[in-house]
N, C-alpha and C positions, 0 to 999 in steps of 0.2 A: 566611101568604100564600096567595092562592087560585089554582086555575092552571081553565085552563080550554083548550079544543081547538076551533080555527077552521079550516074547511078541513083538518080532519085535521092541523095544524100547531102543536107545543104552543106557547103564549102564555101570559102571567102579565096578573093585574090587583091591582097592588101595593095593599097595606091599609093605610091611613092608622096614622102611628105609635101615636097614642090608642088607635083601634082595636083594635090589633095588643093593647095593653097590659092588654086583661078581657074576649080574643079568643083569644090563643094559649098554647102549654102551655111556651114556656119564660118568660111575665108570669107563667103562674100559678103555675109551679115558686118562682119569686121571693117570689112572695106567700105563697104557705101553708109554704112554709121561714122566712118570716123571723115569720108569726103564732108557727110553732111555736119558734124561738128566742126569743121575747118572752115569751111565756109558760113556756115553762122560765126565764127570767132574774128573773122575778117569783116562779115557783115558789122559787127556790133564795134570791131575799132572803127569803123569807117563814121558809124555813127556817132561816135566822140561827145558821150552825155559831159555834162560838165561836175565831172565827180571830184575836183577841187571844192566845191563848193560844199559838196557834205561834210567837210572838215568842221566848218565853223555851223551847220545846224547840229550835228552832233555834240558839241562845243557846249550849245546851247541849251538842249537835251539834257545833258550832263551837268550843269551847272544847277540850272531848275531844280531838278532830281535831289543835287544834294544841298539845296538850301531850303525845300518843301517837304520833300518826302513824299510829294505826288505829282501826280500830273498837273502842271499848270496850264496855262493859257500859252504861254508863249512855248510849253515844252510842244502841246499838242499841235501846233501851228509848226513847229520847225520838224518836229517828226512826219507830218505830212507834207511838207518839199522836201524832207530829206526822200520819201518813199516816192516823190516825183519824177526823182532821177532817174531814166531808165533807158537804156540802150534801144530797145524795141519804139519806143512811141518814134520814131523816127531814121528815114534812112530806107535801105533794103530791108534789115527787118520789118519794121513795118511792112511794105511792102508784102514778103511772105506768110507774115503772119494775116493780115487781110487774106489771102490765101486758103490760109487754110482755118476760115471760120466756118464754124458747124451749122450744122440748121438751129432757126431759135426754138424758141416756146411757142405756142399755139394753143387756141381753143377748140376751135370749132372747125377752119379751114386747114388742112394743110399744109396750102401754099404761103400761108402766113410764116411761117419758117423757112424759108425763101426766098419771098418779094413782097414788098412793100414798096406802092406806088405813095407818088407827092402828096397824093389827096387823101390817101390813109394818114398818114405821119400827118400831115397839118390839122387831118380830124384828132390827133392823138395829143397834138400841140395844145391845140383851143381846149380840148377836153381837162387839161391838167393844169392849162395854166392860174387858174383861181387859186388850185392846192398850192403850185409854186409861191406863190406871194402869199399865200397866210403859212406858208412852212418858212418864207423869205422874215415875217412879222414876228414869228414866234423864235427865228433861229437869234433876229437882232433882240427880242425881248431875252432872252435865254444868256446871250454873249454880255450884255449888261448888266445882271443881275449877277453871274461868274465873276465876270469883272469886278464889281465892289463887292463880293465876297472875298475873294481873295486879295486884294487892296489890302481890308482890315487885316485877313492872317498874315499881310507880309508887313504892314507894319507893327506886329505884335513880333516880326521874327519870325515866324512861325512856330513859336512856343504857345499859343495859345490853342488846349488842345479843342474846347469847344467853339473856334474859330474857322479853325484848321476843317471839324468837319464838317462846318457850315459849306466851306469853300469848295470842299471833296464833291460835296452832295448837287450843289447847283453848275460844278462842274460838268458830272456825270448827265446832270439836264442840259446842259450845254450841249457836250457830244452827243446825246441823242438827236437832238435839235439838227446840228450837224448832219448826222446822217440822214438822218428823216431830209432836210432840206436835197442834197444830194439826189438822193430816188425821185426828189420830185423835180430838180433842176433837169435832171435826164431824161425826164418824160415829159415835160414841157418841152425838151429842146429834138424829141425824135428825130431819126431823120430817113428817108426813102433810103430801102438796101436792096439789089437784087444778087444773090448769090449765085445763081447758077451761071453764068459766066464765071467764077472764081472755083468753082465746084469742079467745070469741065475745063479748065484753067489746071487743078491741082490734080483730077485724074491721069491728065497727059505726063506732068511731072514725075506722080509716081508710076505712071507705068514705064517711063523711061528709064525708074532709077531702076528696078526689080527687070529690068529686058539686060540689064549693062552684064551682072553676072547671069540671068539666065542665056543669054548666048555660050558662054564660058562654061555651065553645066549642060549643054545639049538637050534645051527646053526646045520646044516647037513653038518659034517667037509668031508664027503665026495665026497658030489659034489659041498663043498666050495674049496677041494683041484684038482679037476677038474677042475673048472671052472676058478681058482687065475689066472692059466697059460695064461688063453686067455685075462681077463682083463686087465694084465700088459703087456700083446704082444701090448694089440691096445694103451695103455699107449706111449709104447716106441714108438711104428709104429708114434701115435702125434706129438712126440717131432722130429720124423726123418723130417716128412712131414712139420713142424715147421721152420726145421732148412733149408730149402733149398732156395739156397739166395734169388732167386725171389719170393718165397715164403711171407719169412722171410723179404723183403724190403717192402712189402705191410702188414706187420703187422699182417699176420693171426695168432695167438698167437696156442701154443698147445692145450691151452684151448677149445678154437673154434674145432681143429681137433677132440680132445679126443671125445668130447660129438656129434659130426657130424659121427667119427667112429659105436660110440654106439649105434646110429639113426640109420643108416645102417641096424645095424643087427637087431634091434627092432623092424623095418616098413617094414623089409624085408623078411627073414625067422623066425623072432621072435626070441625072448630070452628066451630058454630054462631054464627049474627049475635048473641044475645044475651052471648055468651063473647068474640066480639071487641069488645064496646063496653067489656066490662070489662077488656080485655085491654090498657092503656094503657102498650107498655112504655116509650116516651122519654119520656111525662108521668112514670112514676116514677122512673126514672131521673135526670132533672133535679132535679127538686126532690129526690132524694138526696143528690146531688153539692152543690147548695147549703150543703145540711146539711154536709159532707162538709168544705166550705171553712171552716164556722165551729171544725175542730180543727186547723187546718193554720195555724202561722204564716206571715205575709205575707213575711214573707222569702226565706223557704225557698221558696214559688210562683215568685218571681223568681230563687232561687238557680236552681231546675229550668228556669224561663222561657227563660234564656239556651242552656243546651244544649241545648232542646228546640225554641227557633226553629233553631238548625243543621240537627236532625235533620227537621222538618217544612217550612219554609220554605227551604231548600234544596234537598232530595230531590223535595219535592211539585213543585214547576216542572220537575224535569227531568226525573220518572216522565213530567209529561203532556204534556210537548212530543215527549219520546222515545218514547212509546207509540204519541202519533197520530203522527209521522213516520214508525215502523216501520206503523203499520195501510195507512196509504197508499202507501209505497215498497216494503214486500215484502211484504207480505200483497193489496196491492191492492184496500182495500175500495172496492165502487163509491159508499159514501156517506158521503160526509165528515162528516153529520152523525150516520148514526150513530156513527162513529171516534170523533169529538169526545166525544158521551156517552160511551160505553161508557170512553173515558181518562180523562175527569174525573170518573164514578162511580166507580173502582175506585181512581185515585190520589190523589183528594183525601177525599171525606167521606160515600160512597157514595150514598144516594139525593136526600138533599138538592144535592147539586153535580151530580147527572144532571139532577135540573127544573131546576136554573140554565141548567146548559148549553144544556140542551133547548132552553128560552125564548130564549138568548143566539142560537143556530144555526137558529132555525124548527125544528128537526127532527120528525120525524111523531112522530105517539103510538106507532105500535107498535115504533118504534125507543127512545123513553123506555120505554114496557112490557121489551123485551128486555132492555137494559140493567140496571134495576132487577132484574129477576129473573134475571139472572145473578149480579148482587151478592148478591141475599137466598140464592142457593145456595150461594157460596161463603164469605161470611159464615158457618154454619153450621160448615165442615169446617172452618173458620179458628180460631172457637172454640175447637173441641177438640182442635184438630193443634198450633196452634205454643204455648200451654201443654205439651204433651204432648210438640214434639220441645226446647222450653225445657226440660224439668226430664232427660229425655231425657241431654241432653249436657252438663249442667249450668251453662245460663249463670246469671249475678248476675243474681237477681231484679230488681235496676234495669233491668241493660240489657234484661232480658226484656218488662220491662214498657214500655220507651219505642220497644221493637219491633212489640210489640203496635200501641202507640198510633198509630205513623205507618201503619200497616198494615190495620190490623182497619177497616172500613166504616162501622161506625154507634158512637154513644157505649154505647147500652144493649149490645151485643157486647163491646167493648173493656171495659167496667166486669166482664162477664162471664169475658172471657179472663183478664184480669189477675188477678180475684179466685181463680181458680183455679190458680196460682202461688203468691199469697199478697197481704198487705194493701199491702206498702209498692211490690209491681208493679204492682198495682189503681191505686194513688194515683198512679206515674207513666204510666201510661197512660192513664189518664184525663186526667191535664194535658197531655199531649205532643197526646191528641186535641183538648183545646179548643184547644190553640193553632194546631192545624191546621186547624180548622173558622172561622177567621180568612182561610182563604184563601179561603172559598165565595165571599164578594163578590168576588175579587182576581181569580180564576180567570172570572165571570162578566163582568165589564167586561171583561179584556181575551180572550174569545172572540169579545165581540159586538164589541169593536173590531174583530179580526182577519178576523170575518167580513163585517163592512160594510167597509172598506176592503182587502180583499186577496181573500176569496173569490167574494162574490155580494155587488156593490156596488149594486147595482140593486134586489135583491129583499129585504137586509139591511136598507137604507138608506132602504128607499122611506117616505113620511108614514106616520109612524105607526107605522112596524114597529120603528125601533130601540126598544129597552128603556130607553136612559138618554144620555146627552149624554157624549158622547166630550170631556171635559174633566175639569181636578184637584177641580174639585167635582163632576163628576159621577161619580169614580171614587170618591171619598171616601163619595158619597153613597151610589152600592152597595155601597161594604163595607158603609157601616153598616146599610145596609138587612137584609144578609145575613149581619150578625154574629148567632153565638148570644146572645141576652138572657141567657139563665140562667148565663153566663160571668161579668155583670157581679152577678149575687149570689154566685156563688163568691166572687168576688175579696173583695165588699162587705162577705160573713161574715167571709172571714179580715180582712181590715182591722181593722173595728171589734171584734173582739174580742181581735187582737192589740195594739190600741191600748190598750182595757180593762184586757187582763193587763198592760199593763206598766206603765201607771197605777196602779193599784191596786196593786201590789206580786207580789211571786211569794207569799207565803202566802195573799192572797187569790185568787192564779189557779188555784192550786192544789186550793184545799177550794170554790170558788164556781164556777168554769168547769169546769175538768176534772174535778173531782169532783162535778160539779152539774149545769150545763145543757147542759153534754157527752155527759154520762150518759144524759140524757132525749135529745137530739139525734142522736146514735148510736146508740142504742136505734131511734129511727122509722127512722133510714138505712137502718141494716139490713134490717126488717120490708121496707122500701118494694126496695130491690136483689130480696129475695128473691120480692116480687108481680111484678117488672121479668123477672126471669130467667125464670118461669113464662111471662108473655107470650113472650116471645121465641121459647119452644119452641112455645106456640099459635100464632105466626103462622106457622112454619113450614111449609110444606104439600107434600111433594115433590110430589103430584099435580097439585097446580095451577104448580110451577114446572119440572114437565119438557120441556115446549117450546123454555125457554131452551137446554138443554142440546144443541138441532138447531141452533143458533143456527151453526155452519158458520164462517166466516172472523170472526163477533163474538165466537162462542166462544175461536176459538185469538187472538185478540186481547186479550182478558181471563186468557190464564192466560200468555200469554208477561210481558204489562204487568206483572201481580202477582209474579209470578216472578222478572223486574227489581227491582219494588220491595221487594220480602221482601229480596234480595240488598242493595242497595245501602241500607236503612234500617237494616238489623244491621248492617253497616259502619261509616257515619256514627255511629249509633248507641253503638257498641263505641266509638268513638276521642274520644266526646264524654263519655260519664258514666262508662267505664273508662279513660281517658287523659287527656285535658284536664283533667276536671271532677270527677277521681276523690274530690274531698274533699267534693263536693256527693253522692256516692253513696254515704259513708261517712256522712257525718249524717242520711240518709234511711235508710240500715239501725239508725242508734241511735235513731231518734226514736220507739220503741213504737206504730207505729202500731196 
């Protein structure tokens, strides 16, 4: 949508839908998420694992199971080739997913997440190999003594119960033995890796993917192509600085790094206009979350759907009726319009629901300027304070994450907040925010009602100034106007691929989707989050947003409002996915996100 300023009065001039659709960055989030799931789905038939075969290790699985009632020997052997099968280890996927490997672990050098020359890897070989063979001694001492444990219990039937847990027990030393052997086969067998060719291999990729609609939005591809390089350097530089061990044992996630990078150069020499065109954080941000929705089954969206309209479509109406009544009854501000914004920036979906407002209320521009930038400041502290009092006092990563969601300002923040908790608060708060951001049209019809019949019926109302027709189509018509697009390929991912896997069967969701074009779709999410989090920290600028902080009765308006709302959405919150819905928070901690 375009907005523009008459009379110092903010107004909107709405974009035709067409338009909007190879104009805006939540059409193109749509489009280059669903090219790049098409073409992973192609890649992974191409690579044609042999999922006839899982038939009969499942078979086997299955039989074991119900004639032990544990895991036997031949179950654990046939569940690990059935988990063999995989579309990725071969083909183009492969191929992209080499791609797009991250920096490793490290100790001491950096460049060790990197490169690895011959002579490293063969000192790493020699070094492990001794472990190899007494893990190699201990795995065949281990599989032998399994073995005639379980021998006796199958020839007892498996009715003998003190057989039965002899067998369980040298099992369980089995697979240890197992894995232990594994960690060390892999480190005896190291091999030379240098990434940075795949690095500047996968920068080129994605900046092409993110130039295809920014031409189509009238981005300046030129100092967007300038600028990609250094975005996705401090990207990588995150994940390196991430990955090193002591680093990495304290939990600093990349998240935290990317957006601390981006501080840096924002608060420091500043962020140049060639660095902000490439700085696209809710273009990548969306088209992540698309991606994001092709892992998530459909169900489980609406199992979350339900507790999460409680916790959003509840709270949000009464943070912003409650805000602006308290702005004008005790705080006394003299301008209703700015009240208005400053409540519906901070209670519903931050800058996006301030130009609603704004437009809804006339209100001036430097009343939408204030607004805005009192959200983009505390946005920041938000980030890293309620992750940090979340882990703090230990709530359940769900409830933490659909605290975030109703709370945190913008999606690319909230994707950030969450991810630094962990994946499966990431994921609800990110749903709990799309469902919120349902209210932006909800919130804008009825201001501009409120304000053409109750406030300023005259200056509201006059030709031409209302925004939209005070009727059920024409509220229907602003939601839709002001629903996020890129909600509807979240949804549209999970759908059809939920529909897919269970067409198809679970052996082929399993070795074709999840272990396929999940692979490669997860793979770009990531990459694309962690270009998303570096923006975030470049748009930051405290110099240019200390003004807001003079802001006087808008200011203590904005921290009373949030302060309500922080309080009253961990409530709802807590009573909806730890009380009510506690079995929807229980299958979202099992589901490996």
């Amino acid at each position: 949508m375009a907005e523009n300023q008459t009379d110092n009065v903010v107004t909107e001039t709405k974009v035709p839908m067409l338009t909007q659709m190879h104009t805006t960055e939540d059409w193109w989030a749509i489009w280059l998420a669903g090219i790049i799931l098409i073409l992973a789905m192609i890649a992974a038939m191409a690579a044609r694992p042999n999922v006839e075969s899982m038939a009969e290790y499942r078979a086997t699985m299955e039989n074991e199971s119900e004639m032990a009632g544990f895991r036997t020997i031949a179950f654990t052997e046939a569940e690990a080739r059935l988990n063999a099968v995989r579309a990725r280890d071969s083909g183009f996927l492969k191929t992209i997913n080499d791609l797009m490997a991250r920096p490793g672990r490290w100790t001491t050098n950096p460049l060790d997440s990197l490169y690895r020359s011959d002579a490293a890897a063969a000192e790493i070989r020699a070094a492990n190999a001794q472990r190899l063979e007494q893990a190699t001694e201990r795995l065949n001492t281990a599989r032998a003594n399994a073995q005639e444990a379980e021998d006796l219990a199958r020839e007892a039937n498996f009715q003998n119960t003190q057989l039965n847990q002899e067998a369980r027990a040298l099992l369980g030393e089995w697979r240890a033995a197992r894995s232990s052997h594994s960690s060390a086969r892999s480190a005896a067998n190291t091999q030379p890796f240098n990434r940075i060719p795949t690095l500047l291999g996968l920068m080129v990729v994605m900046a092409l993917i993110f130039s295809i609609g920014g031409k189509f939005m009238g981005h300046n591809l030129k100092h967007y192509f300038i600028g990609f390089p250094i975005v996705f350097g401090l990207a990588v530089l995150s994940y390196v600085i991430a990955n090193q061990e002591t680093v990495r044992a304290y939990g600093f996630s990349y998240v935290l790094w990317g957006i601390v990078l981006g501080m840096l150069i924002s608060n420091t020499v500043g962020t140049p206009k060639f660095l902000k065109s490439a700085a696209q954080t809710e273009y990548f941000i969306k088209t992540g979350l698309v991606l994001l929705g092709a892992s998530i089954l459909i169900n489980l969206i609406i199992m979350v759907g339900l507790p999460g309209i409680f916790v959003t479509w509840v709270v949000t109406p009464i943070v912003l009726i409650g805000t602006y009544w308290f702005g004008q009854n005790v705080i006394k501000m003299e301008s209703k319009q700015l009240n208005i914004t400053v409540s519906s920036d901070m209670s519903v979906s931050g800058v996006s629901a301030a130009i609603a407002a704004a437009a809804a209320s006339r209100a001036k521009k430097e009343e939408l300027t204030l607004a805005i930038g009192m959200s983009m400041i505390f946005v920041v502290v938000m980030i890293f304070a309620l992750p940090t009092f979340a882990n703090w006092v230990g709530m359940h990563p769900v409830w933490a994450g659909a605290w975030i969601g109703g709370t945190v300002d913008n999606t690319g923040s909230v994707v950030a907040a969450g991810e630094l908790i962990g994946p499966e608060a990431m994921y609800v708060a990110a749903t709990i925010k799309m469902i919120q951001n349902v209210m932006i049209g909800v919130m804008a019809f009825g201001v501009a009602a409120y304000w053409c019949l109750k406030v300023e019926p005259e200056r509201a109302c006059a030709a031409g100034a209302a925004p939209m027709k005070f009727t059920a189509a024409g509220a229907l018509s602003e939601i839709w106007y002001r629903f996020p697009k890129f909600i509807l390929g979240f949804i549209g991912a999970s759908v059809f691929f939920s529909a897919l896997g269970a067409g198809m069967g679970e052996d082929w969701a399993q070795a074709m989707i999840r272990n396929g074009i999940l692979a490669w779709a997860n793979g770009f999410r990531d990459w694309f989050f962690a270009i998303a989090f570096v923006s975030i920290g470049l748009s930051i600028s405290y110099r240019e947003l200390k003004e807001p902080l003079k802001g006087g009765k808008a200011l203590l308006l904005y921290v009373c409002g949030q302060g309500f709302n922080l309080m009253l959405t961990a409530f709802v919150a807590y009573i909806m996915f730890m009380v009510l819905f506690r079995d929807v928070t229980d299958r979202l901690m099992g589901m490996g996100l």
